[in-house]
C-alpha distance (Angstrom), angle and dihedral (degrees) to the residues before:
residue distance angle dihedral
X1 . . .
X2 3.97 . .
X3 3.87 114.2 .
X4 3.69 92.3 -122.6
X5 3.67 139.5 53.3
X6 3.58 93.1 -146.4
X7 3.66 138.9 -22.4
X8 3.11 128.5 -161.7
X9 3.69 110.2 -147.8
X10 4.06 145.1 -148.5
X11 4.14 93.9 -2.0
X12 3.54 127.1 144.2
X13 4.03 103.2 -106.6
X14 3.43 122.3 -156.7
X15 3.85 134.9 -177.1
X16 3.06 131.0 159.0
X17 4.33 106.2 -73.2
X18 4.35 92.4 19.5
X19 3.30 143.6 67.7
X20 3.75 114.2 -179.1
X21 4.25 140.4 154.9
X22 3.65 100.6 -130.6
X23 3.79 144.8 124.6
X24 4.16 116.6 -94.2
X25 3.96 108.6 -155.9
X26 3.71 122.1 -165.1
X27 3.74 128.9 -160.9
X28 3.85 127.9 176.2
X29 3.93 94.1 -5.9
X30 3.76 98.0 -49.7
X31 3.79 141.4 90.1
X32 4.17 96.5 -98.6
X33 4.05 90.4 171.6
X34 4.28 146.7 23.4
X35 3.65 114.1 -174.8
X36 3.85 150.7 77.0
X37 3.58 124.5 -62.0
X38 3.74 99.6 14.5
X39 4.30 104.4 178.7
X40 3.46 113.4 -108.3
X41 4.07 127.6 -70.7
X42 3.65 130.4 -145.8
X43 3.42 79.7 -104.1
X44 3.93 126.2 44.4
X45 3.93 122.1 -177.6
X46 3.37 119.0 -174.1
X47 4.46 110.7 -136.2
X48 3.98 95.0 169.4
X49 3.96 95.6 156.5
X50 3.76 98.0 4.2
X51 3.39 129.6 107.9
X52 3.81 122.3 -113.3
X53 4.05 106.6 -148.6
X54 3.72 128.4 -178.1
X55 4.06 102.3 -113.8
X56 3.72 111.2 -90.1
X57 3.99 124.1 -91.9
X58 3.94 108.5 -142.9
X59 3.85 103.3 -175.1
X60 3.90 100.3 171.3
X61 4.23 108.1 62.4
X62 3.06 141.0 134.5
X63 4.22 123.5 -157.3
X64 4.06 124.2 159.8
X65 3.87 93.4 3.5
X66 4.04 111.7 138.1
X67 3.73 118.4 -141.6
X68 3.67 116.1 -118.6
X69 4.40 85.3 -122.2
X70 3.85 87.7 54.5
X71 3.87 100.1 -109.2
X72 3.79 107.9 137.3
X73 3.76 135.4 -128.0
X74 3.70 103.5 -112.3
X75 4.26 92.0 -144.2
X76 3.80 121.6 61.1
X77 3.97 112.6 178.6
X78 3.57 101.6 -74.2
X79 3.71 96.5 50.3
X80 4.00 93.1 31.2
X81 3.57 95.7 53.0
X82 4.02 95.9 39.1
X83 4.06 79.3 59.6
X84 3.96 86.8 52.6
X85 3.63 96.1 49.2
X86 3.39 89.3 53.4
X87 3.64 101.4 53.6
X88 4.28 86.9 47.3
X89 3.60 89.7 -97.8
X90 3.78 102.9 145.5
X91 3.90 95.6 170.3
X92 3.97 137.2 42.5
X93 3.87 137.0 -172.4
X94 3.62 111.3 -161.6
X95 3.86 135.7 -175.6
X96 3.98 116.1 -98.3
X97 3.97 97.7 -165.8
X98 3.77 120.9 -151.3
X99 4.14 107.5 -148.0
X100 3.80 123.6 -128.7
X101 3.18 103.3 -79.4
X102 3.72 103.2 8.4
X103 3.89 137.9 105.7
X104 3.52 119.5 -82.8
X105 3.97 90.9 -150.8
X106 3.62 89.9 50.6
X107 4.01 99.4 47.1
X108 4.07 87.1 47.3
X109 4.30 88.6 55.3
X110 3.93 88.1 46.0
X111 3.78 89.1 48.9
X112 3.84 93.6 46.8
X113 3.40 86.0 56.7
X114 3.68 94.6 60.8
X115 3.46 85.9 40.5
X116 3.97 93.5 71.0
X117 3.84 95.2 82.8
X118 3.75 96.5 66.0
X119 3.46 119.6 129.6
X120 4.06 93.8 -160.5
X121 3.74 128.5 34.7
X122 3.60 126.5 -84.0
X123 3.17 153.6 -174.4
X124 4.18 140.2 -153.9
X125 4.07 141.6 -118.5
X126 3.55 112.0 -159.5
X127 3.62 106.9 -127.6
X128 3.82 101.5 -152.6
X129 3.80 105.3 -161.8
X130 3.92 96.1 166.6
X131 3.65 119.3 31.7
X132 3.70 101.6 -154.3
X133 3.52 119.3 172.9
X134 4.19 77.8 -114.5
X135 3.54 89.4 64.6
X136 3.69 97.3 36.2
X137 3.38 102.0 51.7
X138 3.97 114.8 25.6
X139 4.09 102.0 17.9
X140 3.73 109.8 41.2
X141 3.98 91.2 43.6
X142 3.79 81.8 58.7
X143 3.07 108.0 44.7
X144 3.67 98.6 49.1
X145 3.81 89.2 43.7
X146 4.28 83.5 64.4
X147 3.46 89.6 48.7
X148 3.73 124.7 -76.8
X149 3.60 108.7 118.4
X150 3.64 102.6 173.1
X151 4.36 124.9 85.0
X152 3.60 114.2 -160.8
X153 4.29 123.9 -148.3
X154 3.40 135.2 -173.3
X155 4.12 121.4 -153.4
X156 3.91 83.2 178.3
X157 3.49 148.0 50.6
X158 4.17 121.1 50.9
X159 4.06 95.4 -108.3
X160 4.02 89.7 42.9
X161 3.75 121.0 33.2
X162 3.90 125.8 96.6
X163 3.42 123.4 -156.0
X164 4.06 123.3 -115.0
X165 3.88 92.8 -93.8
X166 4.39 93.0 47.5
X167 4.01 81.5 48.4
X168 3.76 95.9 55.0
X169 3.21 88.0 44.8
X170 4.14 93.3 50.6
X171 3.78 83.6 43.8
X172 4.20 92.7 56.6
X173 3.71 100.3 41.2
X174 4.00 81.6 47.3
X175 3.35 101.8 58.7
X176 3.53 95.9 35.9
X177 4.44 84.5 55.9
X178 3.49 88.5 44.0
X179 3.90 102.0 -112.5
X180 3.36 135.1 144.5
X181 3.27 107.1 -129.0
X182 3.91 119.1 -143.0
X183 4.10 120.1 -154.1
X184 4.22 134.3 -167.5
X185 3.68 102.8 -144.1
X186 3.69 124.1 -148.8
X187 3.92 123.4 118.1
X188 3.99 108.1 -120.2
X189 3.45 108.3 -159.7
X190 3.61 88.1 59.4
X191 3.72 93.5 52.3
X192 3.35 100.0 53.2
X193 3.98 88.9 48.8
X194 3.75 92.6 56.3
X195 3.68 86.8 42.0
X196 3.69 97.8 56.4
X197 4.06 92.1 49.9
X198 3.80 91.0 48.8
X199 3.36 92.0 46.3
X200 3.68 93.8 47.4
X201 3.95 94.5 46.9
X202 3.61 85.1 58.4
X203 3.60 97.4 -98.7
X204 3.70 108.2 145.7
X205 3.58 118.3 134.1
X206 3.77 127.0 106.6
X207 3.70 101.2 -97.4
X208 4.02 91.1 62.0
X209 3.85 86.1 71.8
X210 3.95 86.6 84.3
X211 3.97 82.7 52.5
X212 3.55 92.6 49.2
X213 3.75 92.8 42.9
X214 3.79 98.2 35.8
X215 4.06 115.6 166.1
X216 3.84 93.5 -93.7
X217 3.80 89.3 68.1
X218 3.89 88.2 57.9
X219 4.03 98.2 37.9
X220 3.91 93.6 51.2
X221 3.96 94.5 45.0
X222 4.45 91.1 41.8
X223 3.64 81.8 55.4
X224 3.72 104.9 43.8
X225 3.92 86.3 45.5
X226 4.07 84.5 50.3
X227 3.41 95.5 57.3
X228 3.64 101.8 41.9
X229 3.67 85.3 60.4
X230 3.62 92.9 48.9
X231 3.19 91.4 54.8
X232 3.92 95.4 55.2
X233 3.48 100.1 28.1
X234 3.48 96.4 -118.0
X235 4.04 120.1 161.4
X236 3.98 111.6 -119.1
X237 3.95 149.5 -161.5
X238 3.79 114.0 -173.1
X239 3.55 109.5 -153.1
X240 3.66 137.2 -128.3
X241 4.04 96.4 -4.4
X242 3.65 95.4 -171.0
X243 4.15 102.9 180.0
X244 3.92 143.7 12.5
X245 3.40 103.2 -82.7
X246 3.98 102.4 58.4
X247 4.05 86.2 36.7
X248 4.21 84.0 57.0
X249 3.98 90.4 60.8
X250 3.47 81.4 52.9
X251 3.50 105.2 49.6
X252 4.04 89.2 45.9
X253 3.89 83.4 54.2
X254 3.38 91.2 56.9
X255 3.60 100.8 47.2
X256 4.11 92.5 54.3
X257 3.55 83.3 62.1
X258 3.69 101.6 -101.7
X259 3.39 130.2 145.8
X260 3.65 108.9 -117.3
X261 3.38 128.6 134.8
X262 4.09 147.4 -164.2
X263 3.43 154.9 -143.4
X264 3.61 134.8 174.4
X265 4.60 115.8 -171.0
X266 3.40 123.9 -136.0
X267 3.47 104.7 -92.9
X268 3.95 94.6 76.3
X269 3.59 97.4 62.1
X270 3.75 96.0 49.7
X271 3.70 104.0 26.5
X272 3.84 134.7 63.0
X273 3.47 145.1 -176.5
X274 3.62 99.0 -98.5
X275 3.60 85.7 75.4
X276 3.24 98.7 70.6
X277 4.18 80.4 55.5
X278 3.61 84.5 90.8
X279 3.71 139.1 138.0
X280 3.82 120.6 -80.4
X281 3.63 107.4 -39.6
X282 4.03 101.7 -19.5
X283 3.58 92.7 105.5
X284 3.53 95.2 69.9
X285 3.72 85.1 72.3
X286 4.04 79.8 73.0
X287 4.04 102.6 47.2
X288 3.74 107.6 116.1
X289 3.75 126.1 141.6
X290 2.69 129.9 -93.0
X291 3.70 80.9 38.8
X292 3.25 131.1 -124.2
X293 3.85 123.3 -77.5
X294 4.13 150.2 -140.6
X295 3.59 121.1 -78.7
X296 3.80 85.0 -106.6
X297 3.70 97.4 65.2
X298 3.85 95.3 51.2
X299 3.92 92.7 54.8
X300 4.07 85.7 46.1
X301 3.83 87.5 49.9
X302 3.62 90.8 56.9
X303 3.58 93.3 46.6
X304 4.14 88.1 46.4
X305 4.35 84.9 60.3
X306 3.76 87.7 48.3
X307 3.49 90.2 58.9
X308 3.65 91.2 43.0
X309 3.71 91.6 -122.4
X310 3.99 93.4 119.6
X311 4.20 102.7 35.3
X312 3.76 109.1 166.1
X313 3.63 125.6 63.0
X314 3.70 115.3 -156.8
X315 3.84 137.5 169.0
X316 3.57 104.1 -132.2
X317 3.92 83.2 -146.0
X318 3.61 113.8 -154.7
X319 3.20 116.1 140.3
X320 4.00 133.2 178.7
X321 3.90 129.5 -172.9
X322 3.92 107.4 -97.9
X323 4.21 101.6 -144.9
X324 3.66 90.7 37.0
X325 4.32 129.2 110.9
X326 3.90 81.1 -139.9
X327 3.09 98.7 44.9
X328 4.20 136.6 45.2
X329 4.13 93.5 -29.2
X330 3.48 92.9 48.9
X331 3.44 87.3 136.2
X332 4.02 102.2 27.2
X333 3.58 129.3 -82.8
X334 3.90 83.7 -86.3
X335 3.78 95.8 66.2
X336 3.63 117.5 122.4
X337 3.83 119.8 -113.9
X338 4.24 98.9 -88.2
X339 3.93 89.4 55.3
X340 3.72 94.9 59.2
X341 3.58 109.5 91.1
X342 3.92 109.4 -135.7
X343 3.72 133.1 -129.1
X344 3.19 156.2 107.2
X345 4.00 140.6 -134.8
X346 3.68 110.8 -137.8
X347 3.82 114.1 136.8
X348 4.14 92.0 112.4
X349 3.79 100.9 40.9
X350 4.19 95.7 48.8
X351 3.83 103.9 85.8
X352 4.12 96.2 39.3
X353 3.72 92.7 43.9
X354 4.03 95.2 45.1
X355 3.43 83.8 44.9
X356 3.86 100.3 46.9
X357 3.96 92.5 42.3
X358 3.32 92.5 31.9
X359 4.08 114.6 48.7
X360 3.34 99.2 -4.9
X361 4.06 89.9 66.2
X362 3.55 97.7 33.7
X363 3.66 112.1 -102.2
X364 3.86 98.9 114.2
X365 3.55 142.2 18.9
X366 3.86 136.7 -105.5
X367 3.86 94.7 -111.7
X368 4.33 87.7 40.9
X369 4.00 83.2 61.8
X370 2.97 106.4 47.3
X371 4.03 89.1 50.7
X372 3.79 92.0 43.9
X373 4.29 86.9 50.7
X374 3.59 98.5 32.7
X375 3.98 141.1 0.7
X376 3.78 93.5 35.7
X377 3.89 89.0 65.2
X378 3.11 96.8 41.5
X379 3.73 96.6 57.3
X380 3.34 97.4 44.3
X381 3.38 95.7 48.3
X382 3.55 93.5 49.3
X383 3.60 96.6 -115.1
X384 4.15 98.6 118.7
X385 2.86 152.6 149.2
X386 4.25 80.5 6.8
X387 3.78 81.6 63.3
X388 3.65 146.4 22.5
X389 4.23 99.6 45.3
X390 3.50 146.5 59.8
X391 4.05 101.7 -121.0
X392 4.04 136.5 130.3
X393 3.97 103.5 -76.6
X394 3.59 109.6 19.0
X395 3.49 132.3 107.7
X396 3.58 116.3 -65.5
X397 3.18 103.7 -121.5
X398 4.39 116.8 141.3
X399 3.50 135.3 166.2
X400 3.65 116.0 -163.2
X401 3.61 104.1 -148.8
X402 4.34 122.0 -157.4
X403 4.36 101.9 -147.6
X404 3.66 84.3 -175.6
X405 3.60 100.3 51.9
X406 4.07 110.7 103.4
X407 3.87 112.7 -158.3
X408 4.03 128.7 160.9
X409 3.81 104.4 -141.3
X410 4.00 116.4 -119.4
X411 3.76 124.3 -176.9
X412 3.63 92.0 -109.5
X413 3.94 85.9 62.1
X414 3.83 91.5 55.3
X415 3.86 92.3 65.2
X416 3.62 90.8 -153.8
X417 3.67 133.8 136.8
X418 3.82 99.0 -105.6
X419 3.23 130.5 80.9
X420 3.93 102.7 -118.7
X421 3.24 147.7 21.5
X422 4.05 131.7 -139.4
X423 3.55 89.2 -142.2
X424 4.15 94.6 62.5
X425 3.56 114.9 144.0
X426 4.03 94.2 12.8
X427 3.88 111.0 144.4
X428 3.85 113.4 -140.5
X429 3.76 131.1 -165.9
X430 4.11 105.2 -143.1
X431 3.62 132.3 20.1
X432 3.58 146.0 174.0
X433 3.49 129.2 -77.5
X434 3.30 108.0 -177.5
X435 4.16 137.2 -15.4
X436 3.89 124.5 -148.3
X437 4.02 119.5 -161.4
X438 4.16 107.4 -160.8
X439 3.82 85.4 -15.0
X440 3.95 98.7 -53.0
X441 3.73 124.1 121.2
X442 3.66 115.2 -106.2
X443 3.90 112.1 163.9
X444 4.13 109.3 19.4
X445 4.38 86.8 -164.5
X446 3.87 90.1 -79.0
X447 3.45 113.6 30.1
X448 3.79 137.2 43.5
X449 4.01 109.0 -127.0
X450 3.69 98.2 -166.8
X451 3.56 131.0 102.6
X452 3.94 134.5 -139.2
X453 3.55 110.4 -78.8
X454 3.83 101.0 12.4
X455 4.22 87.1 122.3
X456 3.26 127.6 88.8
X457 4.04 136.3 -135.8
X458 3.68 103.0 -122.1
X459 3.70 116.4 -146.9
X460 3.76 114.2 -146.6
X461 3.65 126.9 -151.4
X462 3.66 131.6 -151.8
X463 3.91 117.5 -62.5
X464 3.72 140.3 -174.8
X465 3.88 98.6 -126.0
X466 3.89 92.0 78.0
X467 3.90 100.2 42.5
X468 3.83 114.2 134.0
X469 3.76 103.0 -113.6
X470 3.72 96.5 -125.9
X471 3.66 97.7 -117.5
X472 3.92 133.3 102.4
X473 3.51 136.7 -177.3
X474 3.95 100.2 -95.7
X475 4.41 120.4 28.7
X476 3.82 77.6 -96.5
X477 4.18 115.8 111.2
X478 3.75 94.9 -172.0
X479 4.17 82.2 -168.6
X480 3.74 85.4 66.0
C-alpha cells in the first residue's frame, strides 16, 4: 500500500506567498505532503512545466435563482458547477434568496435542496429580501450560527432593494450574528429617473443601459453603503466594482481604517461598453449591471488590484440563454433596454482569462493570481485554510494549470447551460488541464468527471477576518 493516493509530481506550485518545484501528495482527500522526492502514489501525474494551483474560490454566483420578471437562469447545480469545474473552480458561494414576504429559514432549506446536484462544493449568501423582525431576530441568527456567514442586499432592482433604514437594520442584526454582510451598489431612484428620460427621448436599445446606469449611480450608492457601515461598524464586501470611481470610495474606506472590502468579476477587465454597440439585438448578450464600462476604467481596475484595493476576482455568473422567451428575448429582440434581463455566464472562462490578461501580459504576478482566484476568497469568506491553498491538511483540491497552452474560448468550452458566451472567440494564454476536488479527478482537459451531487455544503464557523473593529464614529457604541 503506497503512502499516497496520488501525487502529483515536479509542477510549479503556487499559493499565494511561494513559488516552489516540488511534488504535492494527497491521501484521504487532503494534501498529506509538499516536497521533493515524495515515493510513489497509486496514482502518479506527471506536471513537469505546468502549474499546480489551489482550485479556484468563486464567492459571487448565482445557479437555480429565478428572476423576479420570470426569465430563468440557464445553469442549475449540475450544469453550473460542471461549468466551474471546468474553468478550475473547485468551490462556489451562491445566493439563497428569501422572497418578499417569505421566511428566510425556509427559502435557505428549499435552496439546499437544489443545491444537492452539485458536482463541487459550495457554499450560500443569504439573500435577505425582507428584513422582518422574523428574519432579523430568530432566522438569520440561526442560520449563520449553522454555517452561513454571508447576508446578501440589494440597493437595486424592484423585487430586491431595501431602503437605507431595512439596510441598517441588515447591517445591526449582521454584526451582532457575526456575518459579513455583502451589498450590490447602485442608487435606484436615480436609475429609474435616467431611465424614464432615455426611454422617453427614444433611447431604447441595449447599449443605453451604460447611460442609464452611468458610474455616478454606482459611486454615490458604494459610498452611502460605506458609510452606513462606518457608522455601525459593520464588516463589508462591495460587490461587482466595475470602474475607478466606485473602487475610490473604497480605497478611502480603507485608508480610515474600516473594514470594507472589494471585488470586481472578470467581465470588467476584458469587456466594455462598446460591446453592447452591437448590431440589432447582439448587444444584449453584454447587459450586466452594473454595466459595462470605458476602456479607462478597466486599466484603473487593474491598477486598483495592484494596489490591493480590489482583491477578489469573481464571475458574478449568471447566465441566461440568448434566443430563448426565458431567457435574454424575453420580451423580443425589440424590447427596450429595462426589459432585457441582464447577465452573464462566466464561471468557466474566469481563471484562463484572469490569467491570460492578467499574468500572462504582465499586469500581475503569479502569487497576486492565485490570491485574486483563490486564498483571498476563501478567507474572507470563511472558507480557509479547508480552501483557497495548497498546504498539509486542507482540502485537496488542485488545478494543474498549462501557461503555455493557447486556446480561443467557444461556448461549447464553457460547459454551461446557456447557449453563449460573451467571451466567444477570446484567445487565452494558459489553461487548465485538469482539477482535483479532495484528491479526485474532476475535469481530465475535456471532460468533467464528476457527478451530480458529489459537492458538499460547507458549513463555516466563526472567524476573525469579519470582526467589527470595535470603533465608531462618535465614543458612542450604540450596540452597547
Amino acid at each position: 500500500m503506497s503512502d499516497f493516493d496520488l501525487v502529483i509530481r515536479g509542477g510549479t506550485t503556487v499559493t499565494a506567498s511561494d513559488i516552489s518545484v516540488c511534488d504535492v501528495g494527497v491521501k484521504d482527500g487532503l494534501i498529506a505532503a509538499i516536497g521533493a522526492g515524495l515515493p510513489r502514489g497509486d496514482t502518479d501525474i506527471d506536471a513537469k512545466g505546468l502549474l499546480v494551483l489551489p482550485g479556484g474560490v468563486d464567492t459571487h454566483v448565482h445557479l437555480d435563482q429565478p428572476f423576479s420578471s420570470g426569465a430563468e437562469i440557464a445553469d442549475d447545480f449540475a450544469s453550473g458547477t460542471a461549468s466551474a469545474a471546468a474553468g478550475g473552480t473547485t468551490t462556489i458561494v451562491c445566493h439563497a434568496p428569501q422572497t418578499r414576504g417569505g421566511s428566510l429559514a425556509e427559502a435557505v432549506a428549499a435552496y439546499g435542496a437544489k443545491a444537492k446536484q452539485a458536482r463541487i462544493d459550495h457554499g450560500f449568501h443569504l439573500l435577505i429580501n425582507d428584513p422582518t423582525p422574523e428574519v432579523l431576530e430568530r432566522e438569520l441568527p440561526a442560520l449563520v450560527a449553522a454555517g452561513h456567514r454571508s447576508v446578501k442586499v440589494f440597493m437595486t432592482y424592484e423585487s430586491n432593494r431595501l431602503a437605507d433604514a431595512q439596510i441598517l437594520q441588515v447591517l445591526a442584526a449582521a454584526r451582532h450574528a457575526g456575518a459579513l454582510v455583502c451589498v450590490h451598489a447602485e442608487h435606484h431612484e436615480l436609475i429609474g429617473w435616467l431611465t424614464q428620460a432615455l426611454l422617453a427621448a427614444g433611447l431604447s436599445a441595449p447599449k443605453h443601459l451604460a447611460w442609464a446606469k452611468p458610474m455616478v449611480v454606482e459611486r454615490e450608492a458604494t459610498h452611502r453603503i460605506l458609510a452606513l457601515a462606518e457608522a455601525l461598524d459593520t464588516p463589508i464586501q462591495v460587490f461587482h466594482v466595475s470602474g475607478a470611481q466606485s473602487g475610490e470610495e473604497v480605497a478611502r474606506a480603507q485608508a480610515r481604517g474600516q473594514k470594507a472590502w472589494a471585488e470586481t468579476c472578470t467581465q470588467y477587465l476584458v469587456l466594455g461598453e462598446s460591446d453592447m454597440d452591437r448590431l440589432g439585438f447582439e448587444g444584449a448578450k453584454f447587459m450586466i449591471s452594473p454595466a459595462l464600462r470605458p476602456p479607462s476604467d478597466r486599466e484603473a481596475l487593474w491598477q486598483l488590484i495592484r494596489d490591493g484595493v480590489i482583491d477578489i476576482v469573481s464571475s458574478d455568473h449568471s447566465p441566461l440563454r440568448f434566443d430563448d422567451p426565458r431567457g435574454k428575448k424575453q420580451h423580443g429582440e425589440t424590447a427596450p433596454f429595462n426589459k432585457i434581463p441582464n447577465g452573464v455566464p462566466g464561471l468557466a472562462a474566469r481563471l484562463p482569462i484572469l490569467y491570460s490578461e492578467g499574468v500572462a501580459k504582465g499586469r500581475i504576478d503569479l502569487r497576486t493570481f492565485v490570491s485574486l482566484v483563490a486564498t483571498n476568497p476563501a478567507r474572507r469568506f470563511g472558507l480557509a485554510p479547508r480552501k483557497g491553498s495548497i498546504a498539509i491538511g486542507a482540502d485537496a483540491d488542485i488545478v494543474v494549470f498549462d501557461p503555455t497552452k493557447r486556446m480561443r474560448l467557444t461556448n461549447a468550452l464553457q460547459h454551461h447551460g446557456s447557449d453563449y458566451t460573451p467571451y466567444e472567440g477570446l484567445e487565452v494564454l494558459g489553461y487548465p488541464t485538469a482539477t482535483y476536488q479532495r484528491g479526485q479527478l474532476i475535469f481530465d482537459g475535456t471532460n468533467v468527471l464528476a457527478q451530480p451531487g458529489a459537492g458538499q455544503l460547507i458549513a463555516r464557523s466563526a472567524y476573525a477576518e469579519i470582526a467589527p473593529t470595535g470603533r465608531f464614529p462618535t465614543p458612542f457604541n450604540p450596540f452597547g
